[in-house]
C-alpha positions in Angstrom: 207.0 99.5 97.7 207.5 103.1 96.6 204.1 105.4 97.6 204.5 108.5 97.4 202.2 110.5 99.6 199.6 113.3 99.4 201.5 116.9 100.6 198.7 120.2 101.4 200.1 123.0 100.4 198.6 126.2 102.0 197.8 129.2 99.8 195.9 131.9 101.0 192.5 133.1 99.8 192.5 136.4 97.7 191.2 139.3 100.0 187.4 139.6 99.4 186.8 142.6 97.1 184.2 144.5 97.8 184.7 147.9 95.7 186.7 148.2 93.3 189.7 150.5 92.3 189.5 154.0 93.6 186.8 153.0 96.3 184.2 152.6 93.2 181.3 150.2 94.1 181.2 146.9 91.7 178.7 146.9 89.0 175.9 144.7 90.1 175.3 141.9 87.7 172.0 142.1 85.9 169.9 138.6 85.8 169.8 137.3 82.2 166.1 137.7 80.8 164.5 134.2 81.0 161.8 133.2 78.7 158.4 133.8 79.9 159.5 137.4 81.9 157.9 140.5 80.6 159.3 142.2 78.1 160.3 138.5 76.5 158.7 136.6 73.8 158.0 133.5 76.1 155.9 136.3 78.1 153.9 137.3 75.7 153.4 133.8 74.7 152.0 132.8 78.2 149.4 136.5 78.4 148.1 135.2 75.2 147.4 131.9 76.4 146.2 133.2 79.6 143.7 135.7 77.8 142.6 133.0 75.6 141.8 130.4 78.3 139.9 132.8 80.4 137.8 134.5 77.5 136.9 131.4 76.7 135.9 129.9 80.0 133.8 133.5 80.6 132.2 133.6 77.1 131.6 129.9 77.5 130.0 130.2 81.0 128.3 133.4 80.1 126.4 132.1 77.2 124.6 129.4 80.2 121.0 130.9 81.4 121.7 129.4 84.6 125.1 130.5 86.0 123.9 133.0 88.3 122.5 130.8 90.1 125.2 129.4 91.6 127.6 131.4 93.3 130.7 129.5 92.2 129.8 130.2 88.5 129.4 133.6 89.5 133.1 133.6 91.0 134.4 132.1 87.9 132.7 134.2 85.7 134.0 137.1 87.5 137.8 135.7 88.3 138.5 134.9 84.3 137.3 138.3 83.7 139.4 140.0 86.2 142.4 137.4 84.8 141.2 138.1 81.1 141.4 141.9 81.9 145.1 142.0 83.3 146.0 139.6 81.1 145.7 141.6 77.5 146.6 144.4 79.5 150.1 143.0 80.2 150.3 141.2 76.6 149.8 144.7 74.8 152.9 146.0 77.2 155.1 142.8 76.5 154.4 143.4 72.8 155.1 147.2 73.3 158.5 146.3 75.3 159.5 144.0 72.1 158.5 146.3 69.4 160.7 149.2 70.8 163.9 147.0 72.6 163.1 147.9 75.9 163.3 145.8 78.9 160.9 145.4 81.4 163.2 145.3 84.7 162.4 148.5 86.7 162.1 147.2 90.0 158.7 148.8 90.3 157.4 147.3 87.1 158.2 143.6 88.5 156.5 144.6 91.8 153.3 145.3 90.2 153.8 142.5 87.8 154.3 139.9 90.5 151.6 141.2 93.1 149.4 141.5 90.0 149.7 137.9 88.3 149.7 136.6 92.5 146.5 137.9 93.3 145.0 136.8 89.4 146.1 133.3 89.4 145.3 133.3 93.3 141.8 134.1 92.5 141.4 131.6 88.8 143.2 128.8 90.8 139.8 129.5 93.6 137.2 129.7 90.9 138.1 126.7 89.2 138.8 124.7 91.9 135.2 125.9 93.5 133.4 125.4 90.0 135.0 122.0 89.3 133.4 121.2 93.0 129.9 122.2 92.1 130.2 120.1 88.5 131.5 117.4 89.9 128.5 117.8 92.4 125.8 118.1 89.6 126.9 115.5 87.2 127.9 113.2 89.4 126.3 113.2 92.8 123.1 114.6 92.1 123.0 112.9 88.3 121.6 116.5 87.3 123.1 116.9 83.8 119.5 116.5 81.9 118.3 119.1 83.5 121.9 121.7 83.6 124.7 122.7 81.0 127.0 120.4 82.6 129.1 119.9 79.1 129.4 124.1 79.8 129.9 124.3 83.2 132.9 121.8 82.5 134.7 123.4 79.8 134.7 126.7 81.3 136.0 125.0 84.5 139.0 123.5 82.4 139.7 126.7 80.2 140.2 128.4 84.1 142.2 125.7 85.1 144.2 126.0 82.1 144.6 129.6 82.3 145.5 129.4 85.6 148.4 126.9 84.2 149.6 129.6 81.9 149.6 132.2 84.9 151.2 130.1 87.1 154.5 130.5 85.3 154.5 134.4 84.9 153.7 134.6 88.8 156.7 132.5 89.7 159.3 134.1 87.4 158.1 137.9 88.5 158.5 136.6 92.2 161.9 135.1 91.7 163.0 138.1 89.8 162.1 140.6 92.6 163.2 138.1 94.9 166.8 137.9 93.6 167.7 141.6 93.7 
């Protein structure tokens, strides 16, 4: 029986560069623009779907008479305007960023980006949740639907949730972004 059997051959690792010729420092490799970062199409995809959920769940749940009489509704109406607010605020500068080439990198820029669409989403994610409580409570518990705009007091509950989907996103690659410098 002819085997013939494995051999390991040792070869030694390359030295670790860490500057290049001349004692230059290495360029540092830039993260490739994903969709749905700012300065992106996908980015200005997801502000426009986040201002259109949350102007709708405010106009919706602003149009009720009796929203302010619940504090949740009052959260909600104030959290999709807050969300609303930065939202077309960001869209307009992702459009700006695409209609001139420029990227939207600066380390400062992502910052403000990622603590901004954090404490938005936070706060939509909180309204929602607390208005889909007091629904649920109405049209279910207390069986008060006759007497309260519970069809209204759901949509605009969903259209937060929804635009709290679309935030979600934007949030996550701005945080992994500043994370990975």
């Amino acid at each position: 029986m002819n085997l013939s059997q494995g051999a390991v051959h040792p070869v030694e690792a390359p030295p670790l560069q860490t500057e290049g010729a001349g004692n230059v420092p290495l360029p540092r490799v830039r993260m490739k623009d994903l969709q749905g970062m700012p300065g992106t199409v996908g980015g200005l995809v997801l502000r426009v779907c986040q201002f259109l959920f949350a102007a709708v769940a405010l106009a919706v749940m602003a149009t009720t008479s009796d929203f302010p009489s619940v504090t949740a509704f009052c959260y909600l109406v104030a959290a999709t305007g807050l969300q609303s607010i930065w939202s077309i605020l960001l869209g307009i500068t992702d459009a700006y960023a695409l209609l001139v080439g420029r990227r939207l990198q600066n380390p400062q820029a992502v910052r403000l980006f990622a603590v901004g669409d954090g404490v938005t989403s936070n706060l939509t994610f909180a309204a929602a949740c607390a208005s889909a409580g007091i629904t649920v409570l109405i049209g279910n518990d207390l069986a008060a639907c006759s007497k309260n705009h519970c069809t209204e007091f759901e949509t605009a509950t969903a259209m937060a949730f929804l635009s709290w989907f679309a935030a979600l996103p934007s949030f996550l690659l701005n945080f992994w972004s500043l994370a990975s410098r």
